[in-house]
ZAROZA-153244 format. One line per 5 residues: number of its first residue (from 1); for each residue x, y, z of N, C-alpha, C. Coordinates in steps of 0.2 Angstrom, whole numbers, plus 5000, padded with zeros to 4 digits. Last residue first. Example, Ala and Ser with C-alpha at 12.3 -4.5 7.8 and 13.67 -1.06 7.14 Angstrom:
BEGIN
2	5064:4989:5035:5068:4995:5036:5064:5000:5039  5066:4972:5039:5062:4978:5039:5066:4984:5039
//
This chain:
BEGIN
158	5420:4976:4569:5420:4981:4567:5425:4987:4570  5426:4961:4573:5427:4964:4567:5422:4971:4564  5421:4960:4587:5427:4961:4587:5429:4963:4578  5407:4966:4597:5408:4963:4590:5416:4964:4588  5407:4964:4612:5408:4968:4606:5409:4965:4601
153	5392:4957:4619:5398:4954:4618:5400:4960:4612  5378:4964:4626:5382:4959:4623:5389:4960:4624  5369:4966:4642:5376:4969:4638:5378:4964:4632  5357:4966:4647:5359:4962:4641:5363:4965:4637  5352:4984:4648:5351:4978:4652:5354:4971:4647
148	5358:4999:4653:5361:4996:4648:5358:4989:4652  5356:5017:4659:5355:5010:4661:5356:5006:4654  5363:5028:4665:5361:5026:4656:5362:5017:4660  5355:5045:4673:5359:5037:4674:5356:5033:4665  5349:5056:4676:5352:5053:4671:5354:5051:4667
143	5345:5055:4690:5339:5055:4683:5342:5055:4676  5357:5056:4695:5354:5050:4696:5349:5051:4690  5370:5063:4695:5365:5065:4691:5361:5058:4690  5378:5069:4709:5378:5064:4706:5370:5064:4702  5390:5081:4712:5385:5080:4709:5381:5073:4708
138	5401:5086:4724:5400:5081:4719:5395:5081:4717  5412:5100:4725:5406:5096:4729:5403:5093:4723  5427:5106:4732:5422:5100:4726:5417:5099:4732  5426:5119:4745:5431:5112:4742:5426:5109:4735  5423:5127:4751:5422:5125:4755:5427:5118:4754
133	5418:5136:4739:5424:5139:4744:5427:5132:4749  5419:5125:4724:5415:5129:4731:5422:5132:4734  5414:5115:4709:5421:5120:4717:5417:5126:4716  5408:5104:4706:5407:5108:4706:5413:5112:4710  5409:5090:4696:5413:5092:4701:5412:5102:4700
128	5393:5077:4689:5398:5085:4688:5400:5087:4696  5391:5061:4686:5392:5066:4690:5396:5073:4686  5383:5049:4680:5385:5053:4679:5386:5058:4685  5381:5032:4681:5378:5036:4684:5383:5044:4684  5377:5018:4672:5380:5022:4673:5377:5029:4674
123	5373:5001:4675:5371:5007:4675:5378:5013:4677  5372:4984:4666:5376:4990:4667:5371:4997:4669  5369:4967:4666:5366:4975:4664:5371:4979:4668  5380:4955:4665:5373:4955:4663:5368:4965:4661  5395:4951:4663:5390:4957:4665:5382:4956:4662
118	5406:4939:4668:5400:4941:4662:5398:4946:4666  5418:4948:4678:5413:4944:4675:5410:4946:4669  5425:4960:4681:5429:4952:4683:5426:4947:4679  5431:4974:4670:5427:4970:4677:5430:4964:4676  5434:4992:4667:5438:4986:4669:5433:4980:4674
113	5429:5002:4653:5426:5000:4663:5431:4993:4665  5430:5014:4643:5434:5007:4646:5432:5007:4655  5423:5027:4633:5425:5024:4640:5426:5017:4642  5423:5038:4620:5424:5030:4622:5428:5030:4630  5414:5048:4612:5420:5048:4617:5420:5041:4620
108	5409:5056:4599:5410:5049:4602:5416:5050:4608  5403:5074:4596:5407:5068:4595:5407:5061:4598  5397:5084:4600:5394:5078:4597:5398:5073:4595  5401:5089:4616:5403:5087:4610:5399:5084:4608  5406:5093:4634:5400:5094:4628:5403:5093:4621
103	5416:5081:4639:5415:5087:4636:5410:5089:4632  5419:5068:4651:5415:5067:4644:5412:5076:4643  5431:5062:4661:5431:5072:4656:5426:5070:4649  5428:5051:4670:5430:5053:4663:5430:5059:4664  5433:5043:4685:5435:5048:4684:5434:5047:4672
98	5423:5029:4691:5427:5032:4684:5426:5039:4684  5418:5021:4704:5418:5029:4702:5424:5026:4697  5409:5004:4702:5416:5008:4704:5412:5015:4702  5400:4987:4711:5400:4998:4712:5408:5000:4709  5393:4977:4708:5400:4979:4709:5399:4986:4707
93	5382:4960:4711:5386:4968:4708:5391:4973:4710  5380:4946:4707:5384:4948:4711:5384:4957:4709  5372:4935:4699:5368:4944:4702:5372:4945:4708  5379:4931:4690:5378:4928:4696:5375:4931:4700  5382:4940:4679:5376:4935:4678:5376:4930:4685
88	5382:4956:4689:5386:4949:4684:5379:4945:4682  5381:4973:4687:5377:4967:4690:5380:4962:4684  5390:4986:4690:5389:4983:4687:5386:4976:4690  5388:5004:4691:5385:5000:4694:5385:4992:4689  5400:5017:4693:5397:5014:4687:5393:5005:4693
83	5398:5036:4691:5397:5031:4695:5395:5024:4692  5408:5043:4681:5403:5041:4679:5404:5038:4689  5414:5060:4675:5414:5054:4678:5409:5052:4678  5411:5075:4673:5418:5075:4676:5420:5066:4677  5402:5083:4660:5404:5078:4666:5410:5076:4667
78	5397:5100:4654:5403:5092:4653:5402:5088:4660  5383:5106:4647:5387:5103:4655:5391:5097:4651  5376:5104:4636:5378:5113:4640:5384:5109:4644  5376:5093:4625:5370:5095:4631:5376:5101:4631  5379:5080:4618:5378:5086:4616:5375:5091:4621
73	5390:5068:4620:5388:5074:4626:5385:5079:4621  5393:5051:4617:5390:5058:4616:5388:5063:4622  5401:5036:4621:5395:5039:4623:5398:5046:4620  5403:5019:4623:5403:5024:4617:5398:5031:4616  5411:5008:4633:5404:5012:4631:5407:5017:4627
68	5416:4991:4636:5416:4997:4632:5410:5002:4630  5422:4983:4650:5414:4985:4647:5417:4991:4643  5431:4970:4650:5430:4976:4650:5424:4978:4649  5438:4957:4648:5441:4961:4653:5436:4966:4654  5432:4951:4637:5432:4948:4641:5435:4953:4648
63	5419:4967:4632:5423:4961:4632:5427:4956:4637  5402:4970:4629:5410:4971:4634:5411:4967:4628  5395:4988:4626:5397:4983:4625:5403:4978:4628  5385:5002:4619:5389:4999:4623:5389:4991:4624  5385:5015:4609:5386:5008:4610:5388:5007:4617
58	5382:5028:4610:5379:5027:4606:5380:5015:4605  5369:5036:4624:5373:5031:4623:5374:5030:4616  5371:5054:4626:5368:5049:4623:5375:5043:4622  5366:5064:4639:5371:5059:4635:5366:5054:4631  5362:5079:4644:5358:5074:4641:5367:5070:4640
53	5357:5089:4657:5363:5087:4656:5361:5081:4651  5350:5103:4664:5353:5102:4655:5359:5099:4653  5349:5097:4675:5343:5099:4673:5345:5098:4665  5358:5097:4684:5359:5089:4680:5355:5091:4675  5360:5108:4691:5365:5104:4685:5363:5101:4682
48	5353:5106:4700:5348:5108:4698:5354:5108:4691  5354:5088:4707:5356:5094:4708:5353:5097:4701  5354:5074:4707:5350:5076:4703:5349:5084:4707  5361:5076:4725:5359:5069:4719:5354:5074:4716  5365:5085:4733:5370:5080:4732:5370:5076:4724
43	5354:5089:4742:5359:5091:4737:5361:5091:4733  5351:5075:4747:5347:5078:4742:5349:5083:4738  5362:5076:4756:5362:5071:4753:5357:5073:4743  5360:5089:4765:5364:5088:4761:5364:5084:4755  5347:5083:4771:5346:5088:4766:5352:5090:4761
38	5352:5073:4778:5346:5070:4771:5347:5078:4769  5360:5077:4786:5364:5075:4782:5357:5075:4776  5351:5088:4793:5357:5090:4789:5361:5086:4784  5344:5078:4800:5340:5084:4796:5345:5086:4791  5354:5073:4808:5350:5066:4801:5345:5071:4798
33	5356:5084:4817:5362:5081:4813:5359:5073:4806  5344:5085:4824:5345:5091:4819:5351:5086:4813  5343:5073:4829:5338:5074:4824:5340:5080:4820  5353:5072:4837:5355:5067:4832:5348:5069:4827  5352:5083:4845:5357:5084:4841:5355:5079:4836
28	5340:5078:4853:5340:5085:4849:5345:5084:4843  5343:5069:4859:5339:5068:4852:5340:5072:4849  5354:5074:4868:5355:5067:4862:5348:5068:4857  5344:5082:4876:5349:5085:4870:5352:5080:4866  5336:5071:4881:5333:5075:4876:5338:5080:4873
23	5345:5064:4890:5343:5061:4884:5339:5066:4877  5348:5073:4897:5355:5071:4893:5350:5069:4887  5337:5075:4905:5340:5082:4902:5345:5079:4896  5334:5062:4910:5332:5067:4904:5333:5070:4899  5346:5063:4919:5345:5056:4912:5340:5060:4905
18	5343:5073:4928:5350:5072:4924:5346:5066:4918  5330:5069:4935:5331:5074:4931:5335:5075:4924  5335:5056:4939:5329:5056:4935:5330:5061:4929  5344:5062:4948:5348:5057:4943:5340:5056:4937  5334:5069:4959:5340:5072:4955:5343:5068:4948
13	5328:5062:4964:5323:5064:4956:5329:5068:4953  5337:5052:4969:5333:5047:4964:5330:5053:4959  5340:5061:4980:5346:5059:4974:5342:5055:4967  5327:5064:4984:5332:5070:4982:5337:5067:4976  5326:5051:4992:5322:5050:4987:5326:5058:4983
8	5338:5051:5001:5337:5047:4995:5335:5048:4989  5336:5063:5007:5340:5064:5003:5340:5057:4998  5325:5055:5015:5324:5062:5012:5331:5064:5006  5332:5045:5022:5329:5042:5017:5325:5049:5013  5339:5054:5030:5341:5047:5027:5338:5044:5021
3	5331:5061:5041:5335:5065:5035:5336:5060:5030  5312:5052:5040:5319:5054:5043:5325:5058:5036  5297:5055:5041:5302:5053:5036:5309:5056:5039
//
């Protein structure tokens, strides 16, 4: 085998070698970095918070602009807001965040949701804003959530 075609086959296991070595540290990081986000994420949802968090629905209902709910906190933990999931009668649905301050109370505290449609079911999904050194870190209390299916209409004379 001549010098010529000896450094060919050199440069082929050389660039082999290289492709490896790049691809196995791309694994590496993309596995640690989808280990870190699913553990983060898990954090994130039904946190050990949500544990003594109850609401009670006491109405909920729309009108032509709005979904009205009428909710209770008697539980330990205020909530900071709702993630609100609303499904139309078109099964179009519609994700907003509402900032509320629902306070532990037994009192009624009424919330106004702004939409575009009839709403067929409603899910509201409570969060608590914890602060950290690092900033707010959001709760979202998915075990919660006050699902509402066959929103009526609010009864406009009470």
């Amino acid at each position: 085998m001549n010098k010529r075609a000896a450094s060919l086959w050199i440069a082929w296991v050389l660039l082999i070698v290289f492709i490896v070595a790049i691809a196995t540290a791309v694994g590496n990081w993309l596995l640690t970095g989808t280990k870190n986000y699913v553990e983060s994420f898990k954090e994130q949802v039904n946190g050990e918070e949500c544990d003594f968090l109850y609401l009670r629905p006491e109405k909920i209902c729309q009108n032509l602009n709005a979904i009205e709910a009428t909710l209770s906190n008697p539980s330990g933990k205020s909530v900071n807001g709702f993630k609100v999931i609303l499904f139309d009668i078109y099964g179009n649905v519609e994700t907003k965040k509402v900032d509320f301050d629902l306070y532990r109370s037994t009192y009624n505290q009424k919330l106004t949701i702004l939409k575009d449609e009839v709403i067929e079911s409603a899910e509201l999904i409570p969060f608590i804003d914890i602060q950290e050194r690092e900033g707010i870190r959001r709760i979202f209390c998915q075990n919660r959530k006050i699902v509402k299916n066959k929103v009526p209409f609010c009864d406009e004379n009470r």
